[in-house]
SETOR-285624 format. One record per residue (C-alpha): residue number from 1; residue in one letter; x, y, z. Coordinates in steps of 0.1 Angstrom, whole numbers, always signed. Layout:
BEGIN
{seq = NUM | type = A | c1 = X | c2 = Y | c3 = Z}
...
END
This chain:
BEGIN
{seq = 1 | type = X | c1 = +430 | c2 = +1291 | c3 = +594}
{seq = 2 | type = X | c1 = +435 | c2 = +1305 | c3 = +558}
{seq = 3 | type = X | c1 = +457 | c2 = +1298 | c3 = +536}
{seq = 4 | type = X | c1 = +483 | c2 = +1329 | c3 = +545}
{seq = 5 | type = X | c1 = +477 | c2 = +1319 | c3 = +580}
{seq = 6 | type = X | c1 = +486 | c2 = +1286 | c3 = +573}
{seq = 7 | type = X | c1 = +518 | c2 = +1298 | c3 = +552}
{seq = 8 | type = X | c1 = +529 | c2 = +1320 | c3 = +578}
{seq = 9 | type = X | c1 = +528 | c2 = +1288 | c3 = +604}
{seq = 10 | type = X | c1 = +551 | c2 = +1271 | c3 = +580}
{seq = 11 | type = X | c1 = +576 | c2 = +1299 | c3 = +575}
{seq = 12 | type = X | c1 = +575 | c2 = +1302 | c3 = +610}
{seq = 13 | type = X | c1 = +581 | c2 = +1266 | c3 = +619}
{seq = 14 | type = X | c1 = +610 | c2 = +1264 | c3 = +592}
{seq = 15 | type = X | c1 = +626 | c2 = +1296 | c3 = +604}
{seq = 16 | type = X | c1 = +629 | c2 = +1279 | c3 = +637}
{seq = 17 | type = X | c1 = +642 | c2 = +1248 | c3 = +629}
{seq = 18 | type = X | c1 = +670 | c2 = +1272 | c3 = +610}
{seq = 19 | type = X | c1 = +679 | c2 = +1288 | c3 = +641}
{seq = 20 | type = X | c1 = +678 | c2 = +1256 | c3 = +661}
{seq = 21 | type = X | c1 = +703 | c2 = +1240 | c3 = +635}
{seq = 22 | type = X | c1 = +724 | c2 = +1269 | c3 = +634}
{seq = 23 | type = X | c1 = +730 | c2 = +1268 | c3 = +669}
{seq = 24 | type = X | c1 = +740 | c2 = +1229 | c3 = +662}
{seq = 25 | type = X | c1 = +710 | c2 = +1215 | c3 = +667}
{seq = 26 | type = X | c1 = +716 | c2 = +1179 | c3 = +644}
{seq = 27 | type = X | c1 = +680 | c2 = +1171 | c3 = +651}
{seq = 28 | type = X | c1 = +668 | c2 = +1203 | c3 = +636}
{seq = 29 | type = X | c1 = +689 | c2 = +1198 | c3 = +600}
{seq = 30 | type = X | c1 = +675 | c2 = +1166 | c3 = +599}
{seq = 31 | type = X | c1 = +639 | c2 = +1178 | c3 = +599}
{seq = 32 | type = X | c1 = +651 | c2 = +1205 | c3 = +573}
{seq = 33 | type = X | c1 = +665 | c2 = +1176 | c3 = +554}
{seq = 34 | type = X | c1 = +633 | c2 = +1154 | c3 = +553}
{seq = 35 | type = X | c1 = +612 | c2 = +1184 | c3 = +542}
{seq = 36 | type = X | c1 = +639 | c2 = +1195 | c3 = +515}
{seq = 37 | type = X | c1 = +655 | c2 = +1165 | c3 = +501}
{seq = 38 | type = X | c1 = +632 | c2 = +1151 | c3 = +476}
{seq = 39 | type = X | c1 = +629 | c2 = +1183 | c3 = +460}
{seq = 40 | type = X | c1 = +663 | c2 = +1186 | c3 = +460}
{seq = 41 | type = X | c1 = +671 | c2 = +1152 | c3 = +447}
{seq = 42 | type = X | c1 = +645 | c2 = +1159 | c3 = +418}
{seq = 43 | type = X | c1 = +663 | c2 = +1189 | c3 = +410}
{seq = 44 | type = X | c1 = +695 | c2 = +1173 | c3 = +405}
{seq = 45 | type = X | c1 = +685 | c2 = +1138 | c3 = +389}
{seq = 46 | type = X | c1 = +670 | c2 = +1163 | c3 = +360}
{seq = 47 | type = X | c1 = +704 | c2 = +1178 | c3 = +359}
{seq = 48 | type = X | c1 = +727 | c2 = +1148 | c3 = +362}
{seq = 49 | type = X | c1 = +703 | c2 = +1121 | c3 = +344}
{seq = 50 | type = X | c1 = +718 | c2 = +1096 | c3 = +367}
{seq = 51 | type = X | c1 = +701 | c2 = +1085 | c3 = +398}
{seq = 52 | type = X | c1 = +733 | c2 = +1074 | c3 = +419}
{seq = 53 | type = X | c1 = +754 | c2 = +1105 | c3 = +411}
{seq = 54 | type = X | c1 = +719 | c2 = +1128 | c3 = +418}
{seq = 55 | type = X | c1 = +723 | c2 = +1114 | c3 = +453}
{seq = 56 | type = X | c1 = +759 | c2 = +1120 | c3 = +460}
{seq = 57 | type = X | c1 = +748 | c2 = +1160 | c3 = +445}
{seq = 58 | type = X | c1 = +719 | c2 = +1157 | c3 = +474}
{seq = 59 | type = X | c1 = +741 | c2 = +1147 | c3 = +496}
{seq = 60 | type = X | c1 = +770 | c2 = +1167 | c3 = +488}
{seq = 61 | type = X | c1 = +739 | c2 = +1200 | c3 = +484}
{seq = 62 | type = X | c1 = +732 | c2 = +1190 | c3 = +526}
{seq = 63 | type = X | c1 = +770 | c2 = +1188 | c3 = +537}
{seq = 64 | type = X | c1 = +773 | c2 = +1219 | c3 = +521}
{seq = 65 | type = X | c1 = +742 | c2 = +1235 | c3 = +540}
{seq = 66 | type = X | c1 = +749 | c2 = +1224 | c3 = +571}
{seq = 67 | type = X | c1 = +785 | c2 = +1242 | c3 = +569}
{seq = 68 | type = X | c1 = +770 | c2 = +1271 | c3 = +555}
{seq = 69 | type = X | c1 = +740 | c2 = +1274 | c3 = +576}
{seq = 70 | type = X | c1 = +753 | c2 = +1305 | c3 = +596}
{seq = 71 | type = X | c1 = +755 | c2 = +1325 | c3 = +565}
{seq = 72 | type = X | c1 = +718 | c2 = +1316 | c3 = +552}
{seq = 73 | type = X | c1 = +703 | c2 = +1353 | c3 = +550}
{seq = 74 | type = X | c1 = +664 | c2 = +1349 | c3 = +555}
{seq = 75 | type = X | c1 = +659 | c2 = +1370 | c3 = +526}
{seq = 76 | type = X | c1 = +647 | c2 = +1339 | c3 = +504}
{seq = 77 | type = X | c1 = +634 | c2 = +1309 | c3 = +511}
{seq = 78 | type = X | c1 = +655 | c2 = +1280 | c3 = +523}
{seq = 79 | type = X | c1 = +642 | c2 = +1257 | c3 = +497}
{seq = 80 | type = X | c1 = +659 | c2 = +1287 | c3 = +474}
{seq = 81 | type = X | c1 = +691 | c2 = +1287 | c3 = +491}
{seq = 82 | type = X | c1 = +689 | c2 = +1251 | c3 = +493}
{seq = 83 | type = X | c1 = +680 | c2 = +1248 | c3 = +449}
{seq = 84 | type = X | c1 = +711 | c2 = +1273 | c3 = +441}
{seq = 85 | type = X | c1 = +740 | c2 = +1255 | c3 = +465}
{seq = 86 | type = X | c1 = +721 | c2 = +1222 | c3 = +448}
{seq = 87 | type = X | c1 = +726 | c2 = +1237 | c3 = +409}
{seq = 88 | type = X | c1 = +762 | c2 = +1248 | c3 = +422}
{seq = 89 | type = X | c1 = +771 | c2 = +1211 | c3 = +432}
{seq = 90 | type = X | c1 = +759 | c2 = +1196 | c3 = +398}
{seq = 91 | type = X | c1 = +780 | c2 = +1220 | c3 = +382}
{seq = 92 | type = X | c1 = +811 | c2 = +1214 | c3 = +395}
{seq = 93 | type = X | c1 = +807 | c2 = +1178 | c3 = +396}
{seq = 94 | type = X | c1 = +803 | c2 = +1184 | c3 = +357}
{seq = 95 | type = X | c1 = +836 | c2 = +1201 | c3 = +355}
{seq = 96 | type = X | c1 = +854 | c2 = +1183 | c3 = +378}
{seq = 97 | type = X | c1 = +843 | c2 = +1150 | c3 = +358}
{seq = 98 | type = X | c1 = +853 | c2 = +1167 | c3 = +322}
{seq = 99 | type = X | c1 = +819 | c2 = +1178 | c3 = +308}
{seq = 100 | type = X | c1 = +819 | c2 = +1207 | c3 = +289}
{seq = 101 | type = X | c1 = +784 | c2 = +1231 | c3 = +283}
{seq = 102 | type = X | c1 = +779 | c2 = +1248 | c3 = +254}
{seq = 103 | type = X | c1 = +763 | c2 = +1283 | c3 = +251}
{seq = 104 | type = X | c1 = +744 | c2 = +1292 | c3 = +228}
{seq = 105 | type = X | c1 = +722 | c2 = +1325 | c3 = +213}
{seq = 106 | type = X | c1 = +692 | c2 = +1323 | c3 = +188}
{seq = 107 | type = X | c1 = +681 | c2 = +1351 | c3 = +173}
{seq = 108 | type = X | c1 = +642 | c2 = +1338 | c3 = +174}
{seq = 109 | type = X | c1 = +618 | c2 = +1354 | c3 = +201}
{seq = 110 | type = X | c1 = +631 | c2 = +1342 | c3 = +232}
{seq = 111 | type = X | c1 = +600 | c2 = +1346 | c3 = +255}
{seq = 112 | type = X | c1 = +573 | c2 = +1330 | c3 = +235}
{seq = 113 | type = X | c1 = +555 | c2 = +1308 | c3 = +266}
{seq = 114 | type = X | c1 = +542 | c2 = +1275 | c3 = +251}
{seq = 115 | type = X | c1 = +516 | c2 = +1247 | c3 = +261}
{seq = 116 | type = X | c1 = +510 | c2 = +1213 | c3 = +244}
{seq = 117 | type = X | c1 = +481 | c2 = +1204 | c3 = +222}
{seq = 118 | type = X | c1 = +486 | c2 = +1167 | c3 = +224}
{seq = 119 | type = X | c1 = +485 | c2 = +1145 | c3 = +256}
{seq = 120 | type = X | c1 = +520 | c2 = +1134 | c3 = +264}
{seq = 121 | type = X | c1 = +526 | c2 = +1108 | c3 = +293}
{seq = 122 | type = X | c1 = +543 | c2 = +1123 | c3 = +325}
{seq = 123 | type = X | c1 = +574 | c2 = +1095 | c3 = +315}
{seq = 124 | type = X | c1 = +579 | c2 = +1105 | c3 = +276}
{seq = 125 | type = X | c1 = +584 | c2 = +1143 | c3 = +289}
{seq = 126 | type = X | c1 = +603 | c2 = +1133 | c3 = +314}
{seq = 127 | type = X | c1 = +625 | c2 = +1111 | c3 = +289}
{seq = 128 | type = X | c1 = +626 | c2 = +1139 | c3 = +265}
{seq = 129 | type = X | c1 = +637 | c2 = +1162 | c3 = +294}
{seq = 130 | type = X | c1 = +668 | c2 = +1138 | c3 = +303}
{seq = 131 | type = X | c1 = +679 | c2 = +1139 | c3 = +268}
{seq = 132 | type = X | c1 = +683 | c2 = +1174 | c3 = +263}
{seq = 133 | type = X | c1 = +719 | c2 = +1186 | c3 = +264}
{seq = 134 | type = X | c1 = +731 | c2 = +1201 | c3 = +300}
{seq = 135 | type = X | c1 = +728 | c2 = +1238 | c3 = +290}
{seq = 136 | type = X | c1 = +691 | c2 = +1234 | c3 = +275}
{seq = 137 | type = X | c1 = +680 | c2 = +1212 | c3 = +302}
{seq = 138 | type = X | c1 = +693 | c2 = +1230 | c3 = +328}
{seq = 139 | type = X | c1 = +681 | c2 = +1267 | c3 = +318}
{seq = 140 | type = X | c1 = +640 | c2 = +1240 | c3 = +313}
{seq = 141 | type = X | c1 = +645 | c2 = +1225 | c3 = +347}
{seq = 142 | type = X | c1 = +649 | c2 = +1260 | c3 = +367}
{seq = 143 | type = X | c1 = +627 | c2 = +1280 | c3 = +345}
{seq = 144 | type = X | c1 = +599 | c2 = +1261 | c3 = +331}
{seq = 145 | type = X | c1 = +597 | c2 = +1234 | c3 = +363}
{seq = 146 | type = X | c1 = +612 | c2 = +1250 | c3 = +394}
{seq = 147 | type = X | c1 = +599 | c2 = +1287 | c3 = +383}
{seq = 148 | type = X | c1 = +625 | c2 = +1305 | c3 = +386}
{seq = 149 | type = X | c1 = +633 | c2 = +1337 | c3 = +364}
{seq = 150 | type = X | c1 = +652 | c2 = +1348 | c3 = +336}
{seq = 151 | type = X | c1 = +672 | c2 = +1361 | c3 = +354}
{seq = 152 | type = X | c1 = +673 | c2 = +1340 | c3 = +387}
{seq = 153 | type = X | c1 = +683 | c2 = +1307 | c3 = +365}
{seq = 154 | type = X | c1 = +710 | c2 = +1327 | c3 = +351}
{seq = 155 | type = X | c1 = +728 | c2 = +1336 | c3 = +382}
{seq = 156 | type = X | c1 = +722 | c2 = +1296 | c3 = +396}
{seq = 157 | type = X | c1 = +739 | c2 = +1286 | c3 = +367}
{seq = 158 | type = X | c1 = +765 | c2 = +1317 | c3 = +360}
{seq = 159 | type = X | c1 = +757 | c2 = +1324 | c3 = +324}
{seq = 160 | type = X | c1 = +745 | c2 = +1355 | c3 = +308}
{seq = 161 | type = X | c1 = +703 | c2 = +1360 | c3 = +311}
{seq = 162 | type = X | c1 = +704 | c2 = +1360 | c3 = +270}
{seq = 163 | type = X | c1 = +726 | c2 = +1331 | c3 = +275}
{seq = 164 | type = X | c1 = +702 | c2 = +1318 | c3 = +299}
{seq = 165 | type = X | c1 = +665 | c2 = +1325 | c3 = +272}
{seq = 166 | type = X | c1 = +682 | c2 = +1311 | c3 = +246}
{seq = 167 | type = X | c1 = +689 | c2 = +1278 | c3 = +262}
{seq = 168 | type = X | c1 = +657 | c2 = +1279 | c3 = +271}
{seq = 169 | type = X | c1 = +645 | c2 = +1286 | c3 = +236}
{seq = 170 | type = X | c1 = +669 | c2 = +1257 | c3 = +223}
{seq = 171 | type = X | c1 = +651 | c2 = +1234 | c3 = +252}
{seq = 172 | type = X | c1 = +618 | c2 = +1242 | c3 = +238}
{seq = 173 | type = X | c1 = +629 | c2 = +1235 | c3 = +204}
{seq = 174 | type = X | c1 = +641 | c2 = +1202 | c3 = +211}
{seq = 175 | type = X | c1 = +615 | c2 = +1188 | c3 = +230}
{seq = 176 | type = X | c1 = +590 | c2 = +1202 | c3 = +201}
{seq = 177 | type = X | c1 = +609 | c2 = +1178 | c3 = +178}
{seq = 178 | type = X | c1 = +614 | c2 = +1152 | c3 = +197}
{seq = 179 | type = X | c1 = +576 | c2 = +1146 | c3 = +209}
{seq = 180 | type = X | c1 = +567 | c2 = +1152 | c3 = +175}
{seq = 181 | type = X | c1 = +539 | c2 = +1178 | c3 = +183}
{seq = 182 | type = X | c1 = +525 | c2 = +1210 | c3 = +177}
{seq = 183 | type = X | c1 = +534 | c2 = +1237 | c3 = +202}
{seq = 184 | type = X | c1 = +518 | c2 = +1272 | c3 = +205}
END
C-alpha cells in the first residue's frame, strides 16, 4: 500500500466514524476523541501555559464538537475543525477571565523564515514558547508549529493577517533574545 493509499484509508476510516457520531453514535466520538485529543490538548497547553485549565479547553473543544458535529463541512480536515473550535475556546476563556491581548504592527520584514544555529533542548524552547505574551505565542503556535497560514491563523484567532505576521515577527523576536542565539 503506498503512502496515498494509506492516507486515503485513513480519511476514509475518520470520515466514517463522523458519520457514525453524527447520527449519535457515542462510541464513534470517542474514537474521534482518542485520535484527536492529544493534539488538541497540546494546542491549548501552548496557549493557556497551564496544564489544568488546557484540559478544561480540551474538554470544553469536545463538548463543543459533539454539539456541533452536524454542521462539520468535510471541506477540511476534522483535526482543522477540531484546532479552530479549540483556539475559539482558549479565547474566550481569556476574556471571560479578564486577559487582555495586545496587537501589535512592526514595520520590519514580516516573512523572513528563520532556523537556529545553536542546539537548543526541546524543554528551553518550549519554556521560551510559554513565556511569550498571548498574542506572539499564539500567532508561533498556529503558524510556526501547527502550520497553518498567514492567513489561516488570522481567522482562528480573529485579528487582521498584518496583525497576525507581526505577532509572529514579535514571537520570533523574542525567542531570539531570550535563547540568546543567532537566528538567520
Amino acid at each position: 500500500m503506498t503512502l496515498a493509499q494509506a492516507e486515503q484509508t485513513r480519511i476514509d476510516w475518520e470520515g466514517a466514524l463522523v458519520e457514525r457520531a453524527r447520527n449519535g453514535d457515542a462510541r464513534a466520538f470517542e474514537r474521534l476523541y482518542r485520535e484527536h485529543a492529544g493534539r488538541v490538548y497540546g494546542l491549548c497547553l501552548r496557549m493557556t501555559r497551564e496544564p489544568h485549565l488546557a484540559e478544561d479547553c480540551t474538554q470544553e473543544t469536545f463538548i463543543n464538537a459533539w454539539r456541533a458535529l452536524g454542521a462539520f463541512e468535510t471541506r477540511s480536515s476534522l483535526a482543522t475543525w477540531l484546532h479552530r473550535i479549540a483556539v475559539n475556546v482558549t479565547l474566550a476563556r481569556r476574556r471571560r477571565n479578564g486577559l487582555v491581548e495586545t496587537h501589535v504592527e512592526d514595520d520590519e520584514d514580516l516573512r523572513s523564515e528563520w532556523t537556529l544555529e545553536t542546539p537548543v533542548e526541546v524543554h528551553e524552547i518550549e519554556a521560551a514558547i510559554a513565556g511569550l505574551p498571548d498574542g506572539a505565542r499564539d500567532a508561533l503556535v498556529l503558524h510556526a508549529l501547527y502550520g497553518y497560514s498567514h492567513n489561516e491563523a488570522a481567522d482562528m484567532l480573529g485579528i487582521a493577517e498584518g496583525t497576525c505576521k507581526a505577532q509572529l515577527h514579535r514571537a520570533r523576536r523574542l525567542l531570539r533574545e531570550r535563547l540568546g542565539m543567532e537566528v538567520n
